[in-house]
PDB file as gemmi writes it, atoms N, CA and C in Angstrom:
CRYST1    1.000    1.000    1.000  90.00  90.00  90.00 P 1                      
ATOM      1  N   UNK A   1     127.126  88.312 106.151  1.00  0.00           N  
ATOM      2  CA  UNK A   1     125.678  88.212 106.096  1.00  0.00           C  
ATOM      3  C   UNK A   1     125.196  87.291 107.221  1.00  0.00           C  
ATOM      4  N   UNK A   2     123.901  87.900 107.958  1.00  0.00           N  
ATOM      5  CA  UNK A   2     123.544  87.080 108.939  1.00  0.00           C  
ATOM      6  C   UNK A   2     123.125  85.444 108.600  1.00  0.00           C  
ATOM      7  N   UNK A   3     123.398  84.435 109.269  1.00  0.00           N  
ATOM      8  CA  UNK A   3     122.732  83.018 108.593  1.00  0.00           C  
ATOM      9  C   UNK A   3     121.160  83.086 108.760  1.00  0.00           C  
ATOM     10  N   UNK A   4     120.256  83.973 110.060  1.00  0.00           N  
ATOM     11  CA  UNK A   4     118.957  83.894 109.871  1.00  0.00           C  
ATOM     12  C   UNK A   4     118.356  85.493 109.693  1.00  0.00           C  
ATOM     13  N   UNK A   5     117.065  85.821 109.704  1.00  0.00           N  
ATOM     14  CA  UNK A   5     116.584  86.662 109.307  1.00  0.00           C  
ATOM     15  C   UNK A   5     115.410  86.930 110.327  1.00  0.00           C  
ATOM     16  N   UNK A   6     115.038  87.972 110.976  1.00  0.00           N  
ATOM     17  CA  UNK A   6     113.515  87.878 111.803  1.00  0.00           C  
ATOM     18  C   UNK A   6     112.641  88.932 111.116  1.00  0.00           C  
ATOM     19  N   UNK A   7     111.892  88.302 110.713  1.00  0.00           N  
ATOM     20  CA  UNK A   7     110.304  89.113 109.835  1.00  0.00           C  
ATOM     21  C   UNK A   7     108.886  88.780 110.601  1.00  0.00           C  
ATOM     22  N   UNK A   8     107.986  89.634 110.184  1.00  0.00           N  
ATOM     23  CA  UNK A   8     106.724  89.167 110.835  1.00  0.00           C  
ATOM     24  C   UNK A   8     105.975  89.054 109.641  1.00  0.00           C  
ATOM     25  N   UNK A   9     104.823  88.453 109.772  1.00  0.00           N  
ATOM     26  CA  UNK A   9     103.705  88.347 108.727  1.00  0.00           C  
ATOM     27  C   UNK A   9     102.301  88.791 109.829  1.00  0.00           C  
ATOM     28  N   UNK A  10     101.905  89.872 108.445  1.00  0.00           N  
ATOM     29  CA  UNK A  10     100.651  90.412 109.049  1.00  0.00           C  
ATOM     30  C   UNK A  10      99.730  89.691 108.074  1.00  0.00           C  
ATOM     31  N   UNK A  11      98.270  89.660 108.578  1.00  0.00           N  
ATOM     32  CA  UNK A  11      97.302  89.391 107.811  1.00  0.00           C  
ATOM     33  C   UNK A  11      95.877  90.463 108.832  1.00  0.00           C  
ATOM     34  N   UNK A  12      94.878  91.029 108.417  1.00  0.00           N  
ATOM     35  CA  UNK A  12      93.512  91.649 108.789  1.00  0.00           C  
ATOM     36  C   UNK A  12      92.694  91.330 108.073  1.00  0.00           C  
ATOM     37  N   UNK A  13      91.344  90.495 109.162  1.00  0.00           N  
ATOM     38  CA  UNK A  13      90.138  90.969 108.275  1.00  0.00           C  
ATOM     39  C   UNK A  13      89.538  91.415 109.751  1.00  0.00           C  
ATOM     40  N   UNK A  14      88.439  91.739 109.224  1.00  0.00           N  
ATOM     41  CA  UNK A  14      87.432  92.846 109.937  1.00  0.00           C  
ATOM     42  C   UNK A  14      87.294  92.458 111.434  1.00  0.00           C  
ATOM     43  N   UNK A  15      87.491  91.000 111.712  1.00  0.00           N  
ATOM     44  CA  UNK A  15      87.649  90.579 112.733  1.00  0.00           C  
ATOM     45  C   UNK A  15      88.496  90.262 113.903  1.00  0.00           C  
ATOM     46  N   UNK A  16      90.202  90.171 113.442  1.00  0.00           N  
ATOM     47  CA  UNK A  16      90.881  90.147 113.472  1.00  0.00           C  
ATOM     48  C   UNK A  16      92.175  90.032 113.021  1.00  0.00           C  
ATOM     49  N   UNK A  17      93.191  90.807 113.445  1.00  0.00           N  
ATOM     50  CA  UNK A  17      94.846  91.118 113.375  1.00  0.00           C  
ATOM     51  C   UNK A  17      95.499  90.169 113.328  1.00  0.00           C  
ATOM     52  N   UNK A  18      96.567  89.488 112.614  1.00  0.00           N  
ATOM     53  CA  UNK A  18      97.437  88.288 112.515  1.00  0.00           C  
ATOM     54  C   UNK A  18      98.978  89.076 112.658  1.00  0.00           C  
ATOM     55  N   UNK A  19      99.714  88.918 113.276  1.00  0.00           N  
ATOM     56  CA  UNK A  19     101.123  89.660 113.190  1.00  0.00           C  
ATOM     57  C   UNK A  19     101.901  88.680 114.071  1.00  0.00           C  
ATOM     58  N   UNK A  20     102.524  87.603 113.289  1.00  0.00           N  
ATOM     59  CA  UNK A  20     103.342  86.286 113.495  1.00  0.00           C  
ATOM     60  C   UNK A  20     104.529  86.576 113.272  1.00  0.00           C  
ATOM     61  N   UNK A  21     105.476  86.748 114.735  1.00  0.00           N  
ATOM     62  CA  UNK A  21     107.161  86.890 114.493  1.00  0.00           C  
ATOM     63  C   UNK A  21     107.231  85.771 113.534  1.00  0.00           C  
ATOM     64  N   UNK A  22     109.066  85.624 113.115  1.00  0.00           N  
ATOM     65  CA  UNK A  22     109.361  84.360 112.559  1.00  0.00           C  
ATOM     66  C   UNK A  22     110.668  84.528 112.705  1.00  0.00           C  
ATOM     67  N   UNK A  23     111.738  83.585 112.487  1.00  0.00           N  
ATOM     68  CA  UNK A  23     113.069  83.473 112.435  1.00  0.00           C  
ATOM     69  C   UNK A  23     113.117  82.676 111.622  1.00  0.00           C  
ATOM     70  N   UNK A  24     113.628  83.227 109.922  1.00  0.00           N  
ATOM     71  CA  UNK A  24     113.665  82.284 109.111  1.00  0.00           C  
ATOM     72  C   UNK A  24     115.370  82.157 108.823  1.00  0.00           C  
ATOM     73  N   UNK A  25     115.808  81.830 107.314  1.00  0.00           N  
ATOM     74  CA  UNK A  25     117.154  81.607 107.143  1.00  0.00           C  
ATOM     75  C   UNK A  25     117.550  82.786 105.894  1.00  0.00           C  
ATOM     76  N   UNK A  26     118.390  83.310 106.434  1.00  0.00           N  
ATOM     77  CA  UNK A  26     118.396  84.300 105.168  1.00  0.00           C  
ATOM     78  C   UNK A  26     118.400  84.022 103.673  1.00  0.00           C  
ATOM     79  N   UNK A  27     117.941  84.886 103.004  1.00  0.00           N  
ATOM     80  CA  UNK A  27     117.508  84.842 102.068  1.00  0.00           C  
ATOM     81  C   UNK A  27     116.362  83.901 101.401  1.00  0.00           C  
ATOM     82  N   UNK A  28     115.450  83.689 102.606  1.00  0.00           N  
ATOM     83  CA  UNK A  28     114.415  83.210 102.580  1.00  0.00           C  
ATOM     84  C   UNK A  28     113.414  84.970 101.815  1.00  0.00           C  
ATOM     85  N   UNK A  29     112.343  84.152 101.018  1.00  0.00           N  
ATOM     86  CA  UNK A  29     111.465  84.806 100.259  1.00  0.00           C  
ATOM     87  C   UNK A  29     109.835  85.204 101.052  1.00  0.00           C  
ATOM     88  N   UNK A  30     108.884  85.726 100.370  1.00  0.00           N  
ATOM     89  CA  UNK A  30     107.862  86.154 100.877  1.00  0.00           C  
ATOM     90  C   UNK A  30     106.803  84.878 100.911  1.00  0.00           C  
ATOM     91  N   UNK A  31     106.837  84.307  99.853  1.00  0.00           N  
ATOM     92  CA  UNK A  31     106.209  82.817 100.217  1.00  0.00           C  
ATOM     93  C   UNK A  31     106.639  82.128 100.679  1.00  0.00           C  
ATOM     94  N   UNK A  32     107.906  82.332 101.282  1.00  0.00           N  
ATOM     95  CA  UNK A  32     108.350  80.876 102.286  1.00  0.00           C  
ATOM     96  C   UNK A  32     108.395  81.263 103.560  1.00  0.00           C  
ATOM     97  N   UNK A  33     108.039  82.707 104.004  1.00  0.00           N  
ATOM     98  CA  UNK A  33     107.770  83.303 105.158  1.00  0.00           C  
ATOM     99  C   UNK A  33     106.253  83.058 105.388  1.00  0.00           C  
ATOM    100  N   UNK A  34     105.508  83.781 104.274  1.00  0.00           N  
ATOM    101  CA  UNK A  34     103.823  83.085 104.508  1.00  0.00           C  
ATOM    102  C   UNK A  34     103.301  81.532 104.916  1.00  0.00           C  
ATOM    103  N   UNK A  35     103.811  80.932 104.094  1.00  0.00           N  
ATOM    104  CA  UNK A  35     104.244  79.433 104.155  1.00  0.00           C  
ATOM    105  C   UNK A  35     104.451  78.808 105.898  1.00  0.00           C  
ATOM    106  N   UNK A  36     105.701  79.237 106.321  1.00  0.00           N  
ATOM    107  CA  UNK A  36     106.462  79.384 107.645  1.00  0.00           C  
ATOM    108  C   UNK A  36     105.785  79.926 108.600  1.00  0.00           C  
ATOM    109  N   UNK A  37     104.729  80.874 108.493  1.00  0.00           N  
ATOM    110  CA  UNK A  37     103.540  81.451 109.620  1.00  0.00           C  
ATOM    111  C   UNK A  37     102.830  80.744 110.098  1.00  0.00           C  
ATOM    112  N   UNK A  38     102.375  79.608 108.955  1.00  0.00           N  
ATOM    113  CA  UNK A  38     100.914  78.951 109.611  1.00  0.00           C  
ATOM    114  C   UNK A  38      99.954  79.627 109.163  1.00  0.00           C  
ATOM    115  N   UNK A  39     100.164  80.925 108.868  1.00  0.00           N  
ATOM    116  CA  UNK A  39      99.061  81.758 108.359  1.00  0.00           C  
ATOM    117  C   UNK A  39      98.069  81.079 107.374  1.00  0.00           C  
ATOM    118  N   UNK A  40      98.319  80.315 106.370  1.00  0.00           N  
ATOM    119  CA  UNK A  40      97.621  79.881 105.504  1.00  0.00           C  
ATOM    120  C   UNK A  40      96.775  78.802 106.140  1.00  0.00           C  
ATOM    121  N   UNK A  41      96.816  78.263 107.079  1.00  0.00           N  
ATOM    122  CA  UNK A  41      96.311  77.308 107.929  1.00  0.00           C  
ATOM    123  C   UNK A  41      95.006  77.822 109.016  1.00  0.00           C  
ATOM    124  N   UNK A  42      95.302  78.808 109.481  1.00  0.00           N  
ATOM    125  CA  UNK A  42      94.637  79.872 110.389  1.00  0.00           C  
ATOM    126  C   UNK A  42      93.644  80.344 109.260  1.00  0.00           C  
ATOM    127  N   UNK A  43      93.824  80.826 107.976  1.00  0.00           N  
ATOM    128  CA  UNK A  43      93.158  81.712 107.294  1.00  0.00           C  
ATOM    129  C   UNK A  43      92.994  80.934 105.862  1.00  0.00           C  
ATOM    130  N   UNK A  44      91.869  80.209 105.975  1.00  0.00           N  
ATOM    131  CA  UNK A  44      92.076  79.624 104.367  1.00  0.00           C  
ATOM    132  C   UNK A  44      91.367  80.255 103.330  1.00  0.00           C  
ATOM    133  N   UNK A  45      91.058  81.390 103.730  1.00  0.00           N  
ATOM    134  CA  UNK A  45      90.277  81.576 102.578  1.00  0.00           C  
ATOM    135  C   UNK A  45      91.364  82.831 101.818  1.00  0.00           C  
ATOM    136  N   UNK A  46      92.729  83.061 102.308  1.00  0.00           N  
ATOM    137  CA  UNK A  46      93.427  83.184 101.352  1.00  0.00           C  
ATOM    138  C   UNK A  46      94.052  82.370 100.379  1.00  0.00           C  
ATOM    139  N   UNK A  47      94.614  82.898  99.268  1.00  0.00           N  
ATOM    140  CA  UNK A  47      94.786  82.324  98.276  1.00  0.00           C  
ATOM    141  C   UNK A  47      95.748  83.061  97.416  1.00  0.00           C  
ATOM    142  N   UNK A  48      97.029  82.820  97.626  1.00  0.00           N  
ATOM    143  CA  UNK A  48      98.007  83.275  97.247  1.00  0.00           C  
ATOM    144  C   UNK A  48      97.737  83.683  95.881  1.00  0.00           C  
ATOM    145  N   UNK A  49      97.610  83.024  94.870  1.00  0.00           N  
ATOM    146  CA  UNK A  49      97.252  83.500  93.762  1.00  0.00           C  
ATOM    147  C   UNK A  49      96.423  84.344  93.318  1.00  0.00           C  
ATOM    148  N   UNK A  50      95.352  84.990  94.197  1.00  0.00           N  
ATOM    149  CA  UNK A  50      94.549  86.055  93.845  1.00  0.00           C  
ATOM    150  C   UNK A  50      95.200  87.437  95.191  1.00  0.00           C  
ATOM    151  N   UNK A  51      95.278  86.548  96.393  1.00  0.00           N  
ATOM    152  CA  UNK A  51      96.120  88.111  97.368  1.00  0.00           C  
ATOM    153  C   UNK A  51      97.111  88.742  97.225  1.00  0.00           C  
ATOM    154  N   UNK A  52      97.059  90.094  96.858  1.00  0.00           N  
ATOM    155  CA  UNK A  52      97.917  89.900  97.122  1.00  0.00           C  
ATOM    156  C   UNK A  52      99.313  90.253  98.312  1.00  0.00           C  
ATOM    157  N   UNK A  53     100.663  90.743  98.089  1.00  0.00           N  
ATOM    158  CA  UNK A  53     101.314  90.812  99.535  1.00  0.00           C  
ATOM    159  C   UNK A  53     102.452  91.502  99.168  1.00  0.00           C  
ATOM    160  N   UNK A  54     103.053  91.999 100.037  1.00  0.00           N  
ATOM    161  CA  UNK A  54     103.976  93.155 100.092  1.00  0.00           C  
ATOM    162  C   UNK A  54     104.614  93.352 101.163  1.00  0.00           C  
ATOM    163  N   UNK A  55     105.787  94.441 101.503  1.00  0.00           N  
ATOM    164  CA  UNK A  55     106.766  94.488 102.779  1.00  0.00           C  
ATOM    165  C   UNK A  55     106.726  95.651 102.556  1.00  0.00           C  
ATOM    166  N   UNK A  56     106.040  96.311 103.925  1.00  0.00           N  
ATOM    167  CA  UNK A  56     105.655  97.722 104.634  1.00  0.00           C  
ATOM    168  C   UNK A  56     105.046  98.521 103.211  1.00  0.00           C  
ATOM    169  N   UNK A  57     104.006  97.834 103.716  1.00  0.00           N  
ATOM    170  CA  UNK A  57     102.943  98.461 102.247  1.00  0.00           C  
ATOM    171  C   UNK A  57     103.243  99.139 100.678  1.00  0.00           C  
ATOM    172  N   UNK A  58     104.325  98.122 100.346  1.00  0.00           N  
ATOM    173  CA  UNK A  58     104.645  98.054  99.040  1.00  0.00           C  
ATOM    174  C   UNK A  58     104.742  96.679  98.271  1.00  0.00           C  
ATOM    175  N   UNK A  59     103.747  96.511  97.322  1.00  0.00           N  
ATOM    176  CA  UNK A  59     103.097  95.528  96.557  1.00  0.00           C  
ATOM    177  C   UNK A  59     104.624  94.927  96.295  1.00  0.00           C  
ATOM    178  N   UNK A  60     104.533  93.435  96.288  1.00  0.00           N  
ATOM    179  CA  UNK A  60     106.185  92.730  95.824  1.00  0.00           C  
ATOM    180  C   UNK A  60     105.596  91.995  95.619  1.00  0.00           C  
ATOM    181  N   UNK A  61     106.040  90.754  94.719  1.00  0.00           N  
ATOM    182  CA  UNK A  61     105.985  89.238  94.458  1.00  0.00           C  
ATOM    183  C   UNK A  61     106.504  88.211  95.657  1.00  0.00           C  
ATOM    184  N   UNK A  62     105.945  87.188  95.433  1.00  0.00           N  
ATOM    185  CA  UNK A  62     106.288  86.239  96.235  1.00  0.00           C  
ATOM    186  C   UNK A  62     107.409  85.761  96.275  1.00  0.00           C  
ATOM    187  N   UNK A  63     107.893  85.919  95.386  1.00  0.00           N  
ATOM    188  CA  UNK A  63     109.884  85.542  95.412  1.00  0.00           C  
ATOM    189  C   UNK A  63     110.645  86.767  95.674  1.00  0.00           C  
ATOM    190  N   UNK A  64     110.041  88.219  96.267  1.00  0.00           N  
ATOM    191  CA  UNK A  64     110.926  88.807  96.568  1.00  0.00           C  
ATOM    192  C   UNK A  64     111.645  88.150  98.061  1.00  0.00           C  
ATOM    193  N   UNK A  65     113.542  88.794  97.771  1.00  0.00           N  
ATOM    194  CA  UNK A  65     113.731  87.950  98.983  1.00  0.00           C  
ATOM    195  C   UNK A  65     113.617  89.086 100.090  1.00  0.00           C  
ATOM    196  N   UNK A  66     113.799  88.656 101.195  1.00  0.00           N  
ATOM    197  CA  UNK A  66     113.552  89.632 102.607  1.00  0.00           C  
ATOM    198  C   UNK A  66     114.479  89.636 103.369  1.00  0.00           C  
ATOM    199  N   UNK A  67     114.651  91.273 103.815  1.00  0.00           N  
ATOM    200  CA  UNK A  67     115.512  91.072 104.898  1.00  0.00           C  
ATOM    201  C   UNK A  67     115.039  91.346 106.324  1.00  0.00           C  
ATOM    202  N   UNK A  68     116.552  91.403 107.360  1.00  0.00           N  
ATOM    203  CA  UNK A  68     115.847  91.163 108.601  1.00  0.00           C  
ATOM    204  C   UNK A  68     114.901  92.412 108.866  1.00  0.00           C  
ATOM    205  N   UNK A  69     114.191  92.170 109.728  1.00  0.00           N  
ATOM    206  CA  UNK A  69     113.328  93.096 110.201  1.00  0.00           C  
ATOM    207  C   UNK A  69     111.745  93.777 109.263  1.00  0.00           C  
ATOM    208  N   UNK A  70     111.882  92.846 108.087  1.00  0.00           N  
ATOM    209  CA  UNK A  70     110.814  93.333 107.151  1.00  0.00           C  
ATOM    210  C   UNK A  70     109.370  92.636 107.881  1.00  0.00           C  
ATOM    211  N   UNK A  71     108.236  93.276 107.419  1.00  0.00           N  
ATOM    212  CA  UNK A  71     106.992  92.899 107.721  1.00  0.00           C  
ATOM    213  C   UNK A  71     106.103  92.696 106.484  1.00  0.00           C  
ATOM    214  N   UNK A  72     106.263  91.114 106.272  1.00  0.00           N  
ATOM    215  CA  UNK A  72     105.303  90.768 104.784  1.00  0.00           C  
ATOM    216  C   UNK A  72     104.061  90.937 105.421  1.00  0.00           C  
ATOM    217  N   UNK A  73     103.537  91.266 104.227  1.00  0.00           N  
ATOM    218  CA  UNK A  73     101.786  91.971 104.191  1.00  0.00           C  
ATOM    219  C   UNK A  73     100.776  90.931 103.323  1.00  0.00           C  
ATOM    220  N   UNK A  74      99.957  90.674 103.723  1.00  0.00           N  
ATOM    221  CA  UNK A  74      98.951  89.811 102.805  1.00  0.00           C  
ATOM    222  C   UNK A  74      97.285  90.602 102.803  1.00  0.00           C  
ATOM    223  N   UNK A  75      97.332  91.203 101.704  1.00  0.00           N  
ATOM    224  CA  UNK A  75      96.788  91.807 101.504  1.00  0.00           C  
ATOM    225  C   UNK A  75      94.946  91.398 100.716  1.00  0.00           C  
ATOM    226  N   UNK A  76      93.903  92.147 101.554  1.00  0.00           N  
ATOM    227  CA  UNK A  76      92.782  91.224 101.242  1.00  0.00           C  
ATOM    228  C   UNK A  76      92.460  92.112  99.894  1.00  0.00           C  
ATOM    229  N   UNK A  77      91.295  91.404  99.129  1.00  0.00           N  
ATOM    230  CA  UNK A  77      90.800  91.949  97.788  1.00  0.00           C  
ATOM    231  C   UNK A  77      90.039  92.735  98.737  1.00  0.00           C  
ATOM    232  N   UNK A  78      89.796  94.138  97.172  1.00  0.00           N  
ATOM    233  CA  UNK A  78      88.733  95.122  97.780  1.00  0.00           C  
ATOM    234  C   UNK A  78      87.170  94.660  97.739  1.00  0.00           C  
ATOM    235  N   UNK A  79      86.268  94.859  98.604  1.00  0.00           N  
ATOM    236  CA  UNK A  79      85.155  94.382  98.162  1.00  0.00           C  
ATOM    237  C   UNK A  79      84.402  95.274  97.408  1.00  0.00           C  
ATOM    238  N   UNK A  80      84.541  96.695  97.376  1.00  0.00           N  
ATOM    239  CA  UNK A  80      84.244  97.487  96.845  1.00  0.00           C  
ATOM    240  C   UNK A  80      85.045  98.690  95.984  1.00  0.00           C  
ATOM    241  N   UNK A  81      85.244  99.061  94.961  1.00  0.00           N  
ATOM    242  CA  UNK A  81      85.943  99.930  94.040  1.00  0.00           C  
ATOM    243  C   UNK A  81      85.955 101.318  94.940  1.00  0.00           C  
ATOM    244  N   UNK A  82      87.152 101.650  95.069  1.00  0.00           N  
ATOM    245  CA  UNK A  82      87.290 103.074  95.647  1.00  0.00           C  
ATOM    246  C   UNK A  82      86.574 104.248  95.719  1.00  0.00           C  
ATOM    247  N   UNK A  83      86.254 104.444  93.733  1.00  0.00           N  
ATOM    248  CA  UNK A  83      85.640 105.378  93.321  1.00  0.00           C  
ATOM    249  C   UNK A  83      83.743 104.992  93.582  1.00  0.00           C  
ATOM    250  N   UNK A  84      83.365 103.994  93.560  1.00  0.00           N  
ATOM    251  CA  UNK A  84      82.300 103.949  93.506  1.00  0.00           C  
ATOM    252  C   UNK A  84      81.900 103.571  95.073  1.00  0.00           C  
ATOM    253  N   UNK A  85      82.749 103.506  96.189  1.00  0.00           N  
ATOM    254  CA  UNK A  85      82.491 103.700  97.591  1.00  0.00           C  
ATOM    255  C   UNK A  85      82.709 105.111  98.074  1.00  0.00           C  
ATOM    256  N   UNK A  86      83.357 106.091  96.904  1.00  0.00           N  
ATOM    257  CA  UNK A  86      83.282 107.566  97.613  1.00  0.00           C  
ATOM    258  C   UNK A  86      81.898 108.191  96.464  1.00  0.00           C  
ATOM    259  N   UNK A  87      81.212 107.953  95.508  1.00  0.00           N  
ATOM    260  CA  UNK A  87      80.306 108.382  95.240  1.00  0.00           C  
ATOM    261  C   UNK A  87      79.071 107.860  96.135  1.00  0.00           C  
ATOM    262  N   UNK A  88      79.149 106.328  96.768  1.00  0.00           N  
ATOM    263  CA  UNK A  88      77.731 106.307  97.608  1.00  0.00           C  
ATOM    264  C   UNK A  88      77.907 107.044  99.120  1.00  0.00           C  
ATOM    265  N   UNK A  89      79.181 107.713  99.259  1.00  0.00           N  
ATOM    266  CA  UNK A  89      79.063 108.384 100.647  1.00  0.00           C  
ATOM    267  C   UNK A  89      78.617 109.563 100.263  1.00  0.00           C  
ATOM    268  N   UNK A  90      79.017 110.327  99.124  1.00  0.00           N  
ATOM    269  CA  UNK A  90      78.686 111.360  98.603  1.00  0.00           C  
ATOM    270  C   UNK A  90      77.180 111.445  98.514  1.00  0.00           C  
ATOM    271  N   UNK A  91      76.548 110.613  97.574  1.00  0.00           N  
ATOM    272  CA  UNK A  91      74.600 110.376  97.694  1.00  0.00           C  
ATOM    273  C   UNK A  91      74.704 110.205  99.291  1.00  0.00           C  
ATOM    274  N   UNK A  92      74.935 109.339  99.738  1.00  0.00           N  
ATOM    275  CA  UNK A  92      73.830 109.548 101.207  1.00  0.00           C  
ATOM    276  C   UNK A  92      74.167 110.335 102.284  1.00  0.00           C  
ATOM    277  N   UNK A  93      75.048 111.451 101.980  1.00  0.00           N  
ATOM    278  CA  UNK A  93      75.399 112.992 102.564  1.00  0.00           C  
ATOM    279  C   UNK A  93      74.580 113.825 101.590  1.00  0.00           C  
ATOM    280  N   UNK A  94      74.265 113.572 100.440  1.00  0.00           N  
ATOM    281  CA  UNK A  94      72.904 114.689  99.962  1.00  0.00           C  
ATOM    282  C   UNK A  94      71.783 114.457 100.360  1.00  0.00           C  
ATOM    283  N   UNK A  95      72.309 112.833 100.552  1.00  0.00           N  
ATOM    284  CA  UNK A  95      70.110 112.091 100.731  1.00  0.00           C  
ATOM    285  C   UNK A  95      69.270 111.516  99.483  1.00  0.00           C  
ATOM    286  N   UNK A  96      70.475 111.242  98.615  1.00  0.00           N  
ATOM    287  CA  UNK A  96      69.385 110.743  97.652  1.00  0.00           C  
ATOM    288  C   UNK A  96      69.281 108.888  97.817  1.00  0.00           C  
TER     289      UNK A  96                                                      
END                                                                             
């Protein structure tokens, strides 16, 4: 088993892309990679406990561990419900 691990951490909001190599130690986890970015420093208005995050767009916990080459995801809340952002495109393509 390798002694380190290289992952990136992504983060997006509307403004901008976050995608931070890292070289951590294997069997390092998803919060100690987030942690290890700086990301939380750059971006405070996440909040681990309500975002949440995943490796290549599959929802995991923060203690999943990671291997090399994975890309943890920190994922923003929706501001709007799926279903009720495809019914107001729907009204204002009829016009009401």
């Amino acid at each position: 088993m390798a002694e380190t691990i290289h992952v990136e951490v992504a983060y997006a909001t509307p403004e901008r892309a976050y995608c931070i190599p890292l070289q951590l130690p294997a069997g390092s986890n998803l919060k100690q990679a987030i942690e290890a970015s700086g990301l939380l420093a750059q971006c405070p208005q996440i909040d681990l406990d309500v975002n949440r995050v995943g490796v290549f767009g599959q929802v995991c916990s923060l203690e999943t561990p990671l291997g090399d080459g994975d890309r943890v995801e920190v994922y923003r809340p929706l501001e709007i419900d799926p279903k009720e952002a495809r019914r107001r495109r729907a009204a204002a393509r009829r016009g009401d």
